[in-house]
C-alpha positions in Angstrom: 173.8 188.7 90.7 172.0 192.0 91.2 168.5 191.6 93.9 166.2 192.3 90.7 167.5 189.4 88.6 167.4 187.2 91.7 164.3 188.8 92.2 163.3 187.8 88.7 164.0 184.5 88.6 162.4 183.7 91.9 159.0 184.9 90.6 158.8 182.3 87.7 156.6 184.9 86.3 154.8 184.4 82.7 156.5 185.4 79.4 154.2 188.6 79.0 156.0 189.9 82.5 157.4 193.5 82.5 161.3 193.7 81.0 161.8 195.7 83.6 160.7 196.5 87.4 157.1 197.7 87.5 155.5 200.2 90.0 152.7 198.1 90.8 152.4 193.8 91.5 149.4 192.0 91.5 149.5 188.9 94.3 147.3 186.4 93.9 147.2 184.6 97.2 145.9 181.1 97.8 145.9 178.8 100.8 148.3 176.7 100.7 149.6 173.4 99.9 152.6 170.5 100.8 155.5 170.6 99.0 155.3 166.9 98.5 152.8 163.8 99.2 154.5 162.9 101.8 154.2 162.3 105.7 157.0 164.8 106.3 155.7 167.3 103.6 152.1 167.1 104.7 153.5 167.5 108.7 155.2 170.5 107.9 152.4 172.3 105.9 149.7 171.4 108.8 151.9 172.2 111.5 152.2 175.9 110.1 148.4 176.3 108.9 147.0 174.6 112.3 149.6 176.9 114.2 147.2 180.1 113.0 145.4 181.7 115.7 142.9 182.5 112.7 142.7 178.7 112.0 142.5 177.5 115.8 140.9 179.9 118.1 142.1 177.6 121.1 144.7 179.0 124.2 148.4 178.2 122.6 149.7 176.4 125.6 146.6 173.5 125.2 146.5 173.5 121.7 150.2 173.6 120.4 151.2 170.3 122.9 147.9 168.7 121.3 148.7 169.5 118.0 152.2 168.3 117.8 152.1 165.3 120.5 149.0 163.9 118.8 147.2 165.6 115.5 150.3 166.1 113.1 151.6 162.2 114.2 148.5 160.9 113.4 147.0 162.6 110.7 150.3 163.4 108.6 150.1 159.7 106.8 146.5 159.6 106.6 146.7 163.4 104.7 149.6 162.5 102.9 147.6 159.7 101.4 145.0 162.1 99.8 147.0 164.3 98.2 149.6 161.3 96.7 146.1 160.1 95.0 145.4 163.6 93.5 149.3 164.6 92.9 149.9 166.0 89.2 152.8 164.6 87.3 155.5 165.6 84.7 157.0 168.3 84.1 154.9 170.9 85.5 153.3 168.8 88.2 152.8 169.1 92.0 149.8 169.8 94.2 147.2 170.4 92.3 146.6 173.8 93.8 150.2 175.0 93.5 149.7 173.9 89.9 146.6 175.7 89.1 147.6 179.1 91.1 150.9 179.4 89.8 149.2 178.6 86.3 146.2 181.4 86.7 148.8 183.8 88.0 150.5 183.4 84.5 147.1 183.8 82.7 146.2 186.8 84.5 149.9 188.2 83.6 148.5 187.8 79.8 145.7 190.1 81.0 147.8 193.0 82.8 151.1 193.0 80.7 152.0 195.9 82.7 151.9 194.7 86.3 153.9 192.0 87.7 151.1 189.7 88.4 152.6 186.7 91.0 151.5 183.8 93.3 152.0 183.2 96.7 150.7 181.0 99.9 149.6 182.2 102.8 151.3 178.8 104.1 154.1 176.8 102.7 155.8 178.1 99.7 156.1 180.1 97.8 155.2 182.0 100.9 153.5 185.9 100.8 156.0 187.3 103.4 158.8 186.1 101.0 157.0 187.5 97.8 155.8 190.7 99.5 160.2 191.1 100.3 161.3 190.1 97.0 159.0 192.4 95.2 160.4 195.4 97.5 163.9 194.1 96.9 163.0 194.1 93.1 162.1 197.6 93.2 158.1 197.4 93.3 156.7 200.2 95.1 153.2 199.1 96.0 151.7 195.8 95.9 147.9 194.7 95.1 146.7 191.9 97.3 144.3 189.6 95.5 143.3 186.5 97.9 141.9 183.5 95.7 138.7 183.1 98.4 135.8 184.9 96.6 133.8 185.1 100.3 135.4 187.0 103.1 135.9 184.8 106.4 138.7 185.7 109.5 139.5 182.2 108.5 141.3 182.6 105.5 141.3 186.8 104.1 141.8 188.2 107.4 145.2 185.8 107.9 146.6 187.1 104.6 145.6 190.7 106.4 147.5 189.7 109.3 150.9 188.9 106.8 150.5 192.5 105.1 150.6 194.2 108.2 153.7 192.7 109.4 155.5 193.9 105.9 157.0 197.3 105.0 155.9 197.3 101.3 152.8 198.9 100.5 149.9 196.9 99.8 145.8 197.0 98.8 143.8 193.9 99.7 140.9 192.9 97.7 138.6 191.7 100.6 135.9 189.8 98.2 134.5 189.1 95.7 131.2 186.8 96.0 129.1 189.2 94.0 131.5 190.7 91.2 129.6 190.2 87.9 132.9 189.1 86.1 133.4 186.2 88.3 129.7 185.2 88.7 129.6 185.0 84.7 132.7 182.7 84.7 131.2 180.3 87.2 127.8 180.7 85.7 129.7 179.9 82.0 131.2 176.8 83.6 128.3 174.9 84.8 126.9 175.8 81.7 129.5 174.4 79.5 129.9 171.3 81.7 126.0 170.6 81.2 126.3 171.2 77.8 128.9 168.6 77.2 127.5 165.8 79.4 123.9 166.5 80.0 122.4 168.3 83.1 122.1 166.3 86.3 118.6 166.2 88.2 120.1 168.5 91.3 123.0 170.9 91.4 124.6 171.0 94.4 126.9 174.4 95.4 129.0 173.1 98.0 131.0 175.3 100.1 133.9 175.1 102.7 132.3 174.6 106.0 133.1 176.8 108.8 132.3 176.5 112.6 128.8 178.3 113.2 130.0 180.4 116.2 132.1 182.7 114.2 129.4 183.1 112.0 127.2 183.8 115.4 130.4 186.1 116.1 129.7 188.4 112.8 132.1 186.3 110.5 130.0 187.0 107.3 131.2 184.5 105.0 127.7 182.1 105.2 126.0 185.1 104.0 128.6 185.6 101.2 128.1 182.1 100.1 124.4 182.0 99.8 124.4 185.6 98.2 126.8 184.0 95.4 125.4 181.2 95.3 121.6 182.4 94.8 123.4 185.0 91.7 124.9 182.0 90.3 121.5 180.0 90.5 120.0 183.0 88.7 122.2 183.3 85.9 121.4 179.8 85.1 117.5 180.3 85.5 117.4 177.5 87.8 114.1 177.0 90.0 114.9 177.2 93.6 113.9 173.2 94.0 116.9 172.6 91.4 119.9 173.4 93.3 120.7 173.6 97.3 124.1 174.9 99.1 126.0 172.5 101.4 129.0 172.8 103.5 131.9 170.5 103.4 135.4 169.5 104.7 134.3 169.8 108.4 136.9 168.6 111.7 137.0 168.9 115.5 133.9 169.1 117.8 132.9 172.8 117.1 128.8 172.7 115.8 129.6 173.8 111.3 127.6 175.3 109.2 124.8 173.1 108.2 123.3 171.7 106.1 126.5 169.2 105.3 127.5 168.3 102.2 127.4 164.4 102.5 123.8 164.7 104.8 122.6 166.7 101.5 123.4 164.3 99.4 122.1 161.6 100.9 118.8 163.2 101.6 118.7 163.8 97.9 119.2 159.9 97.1 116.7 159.2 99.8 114.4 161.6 97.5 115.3 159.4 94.8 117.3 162.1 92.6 120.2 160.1 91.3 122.1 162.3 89.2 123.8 165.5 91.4 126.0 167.7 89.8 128.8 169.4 91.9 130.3 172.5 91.8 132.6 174.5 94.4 132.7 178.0 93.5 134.7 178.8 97.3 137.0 177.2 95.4 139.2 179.1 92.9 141.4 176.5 91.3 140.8 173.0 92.6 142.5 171.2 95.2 142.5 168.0 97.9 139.1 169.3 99.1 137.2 169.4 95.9 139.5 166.4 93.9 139.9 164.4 96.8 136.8 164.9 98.9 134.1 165.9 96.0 135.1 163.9 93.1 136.3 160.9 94.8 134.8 160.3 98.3 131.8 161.8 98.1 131.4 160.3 95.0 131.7 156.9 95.7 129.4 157.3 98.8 127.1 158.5 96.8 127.4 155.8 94.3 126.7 153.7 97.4 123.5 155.4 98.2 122.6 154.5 94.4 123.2 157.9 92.8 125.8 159.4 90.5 128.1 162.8 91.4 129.2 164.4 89.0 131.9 166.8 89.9 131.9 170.5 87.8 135.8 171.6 88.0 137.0 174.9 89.3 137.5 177.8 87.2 141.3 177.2 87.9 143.3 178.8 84.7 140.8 179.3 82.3 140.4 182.7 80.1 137.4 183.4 81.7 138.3 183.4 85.6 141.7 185.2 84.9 139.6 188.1 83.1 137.4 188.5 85.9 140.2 188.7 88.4 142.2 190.8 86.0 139.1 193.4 85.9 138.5 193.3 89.5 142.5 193.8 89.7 141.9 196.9 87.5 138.7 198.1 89.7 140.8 198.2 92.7 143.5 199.7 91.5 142.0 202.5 90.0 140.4 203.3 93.5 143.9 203.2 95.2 145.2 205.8 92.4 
């Protein structure tokens, strides 16, 4: 079989996809995600992402022994229990955020019927070293790098930069995109439509992926990204600046995070006796353990405990409106790089 059709087939691209090999792809990369719900699968995927000097700043030879002797044998059935609680079914299931990606990459396809538009993971599969070969192998000669994290953090973009440079093909990376109009109005339109269906809540609450605070102290600017967003989003809505706050979630290890914390916000909020919070993650593109697992579920309940009611607003995942803003902000970029 010639490398293109291989090439092809590997892609699983949408049915809008170029007959034939285009000059340009568009990659939309996302974290990342086990192949399977189980202790094995989940022990595999952490052992890769935690192996990231970008992830872990600590020396290799204390943290790699500490990592595998101790943190993947003990957290693998604990994590693998989340995500078998959250894991889609049928034909098209998986992990939720292999699902969503590989379903927004088609929708943006439907937006650029002349690119290649494809997905890939910065860990596990389908993996962006693997993509960024097979699209060279397919004939591609430059390749547009689109990371699915609106705010820019060494955490997460500057690790996909860190792939790129390692791989002959050409390639453009869209650093962020916290402010873009496009993709403010989507998230904005969301909230909307979700309050418009099931009645506004008393509080909305932005919560954000947290992020130890001394690479923010180091110049890491993704805090300011997220309260620059967030704010834009707030004034879309024509919310007063008592009606929403910004938290930080999903925090582990010892490091001092961004405050304030997601959980500590919410239960000062039931301590101020506001028992309806609605939730929204717009760090998030397409949802995933953090915001299905985490938001809707365990956060939920423990705020249910503290006598309120979370109500979780979904990610933009595949919807017309998030793949038209990336698909503009594909066009922007590429237009500069002509």
């Amino acid at each position: 079989m010639p490398a293109s059709a291989s090439t092809d087939a590997a892609f699983d691209g949408a049915s809008t996809a170029p007959s034939g090999p285009p000059d340009t792809a568009l990659v939309l990369v996302n974290l990342g995600t086990p192949d399977a719900p189980t202790p094995a699968g989940v022990r595999r995927y952490l052992a890769q992402f935690l192996s990231d000097r970008r992830v872990v700043g600590l020396p290799r030879w204390l943290w790699l022994p500490l990592l595998h002797l101790a943190v993947l044998p003990l957290r693998s059935k604990v994590v693998a229990e989340k995500y078998a609680s959250i894991w889609m079914r049928g034909e098209d299931g998986g992990s939720p955020l292999a699902v969503y990606t590989r379903r927004l990459a088609w929708a943006v396809q439907n937006e650029l019927p002349h690119l290649r538009v494809i997905d890939a993971m910065r860990y596990g599969s389908p993996s962006l070293a693997a993509r960024l070969r097979q699209l060279r192998e397919a004939g591609v000669r430059r390749a547009l790098v689109l990371p699915l994290y609106p705010q820019y953090s060494t955490t997460t973009t500057a690790s996909v930069g860190d792939v790129l440079a390692r791989e002959a093909l050409p390639t453009r990376m869209v650093e962020e995109y916290h402010v873009d109009a496009g993709w403010l109005d989507a998230v904005a339109g969301s909230i909307r439509e979700h309050r418009a269906q099931h009645g506004a809540g008393e509080h909305l609450l932005f919560s954000f992926h947290g992020l130890p605070q001394r690479l923010v102290d180091a110049g890491d600017p993704y805090a300011r990204q997220c309260e620059a967003g967030a704010r834009a989003i707030a004034q879309r809505l024509g919310l007063a600046d008592d009606a929403w706050t910004l938290s930080y979630q999903s925090r582990f290890g010892r490091d001092k995070w961004l405050e304030p914390g997601t959980q500590q916000t919410l239960h000062a909020l039931a301590a101020r006796g506001v028992r309806k919070v609605d939730v929204v993650a717009p760090g998030f593109a397409v949802d995933c353990i953090e915001t299905l697992e985490e938001v809707a579920m365990m956060l939920a309940e423990d705020f249910a405990a503290h006598g309120g009611t979370l109500r979780y607003i979904p990610c933009l995942n595949d919807t017309r409106p998030h793949a038209r803003a990336l698909a503009d902000i594909a066009r922007v970029e590429l237009e500069r790089w002509t």
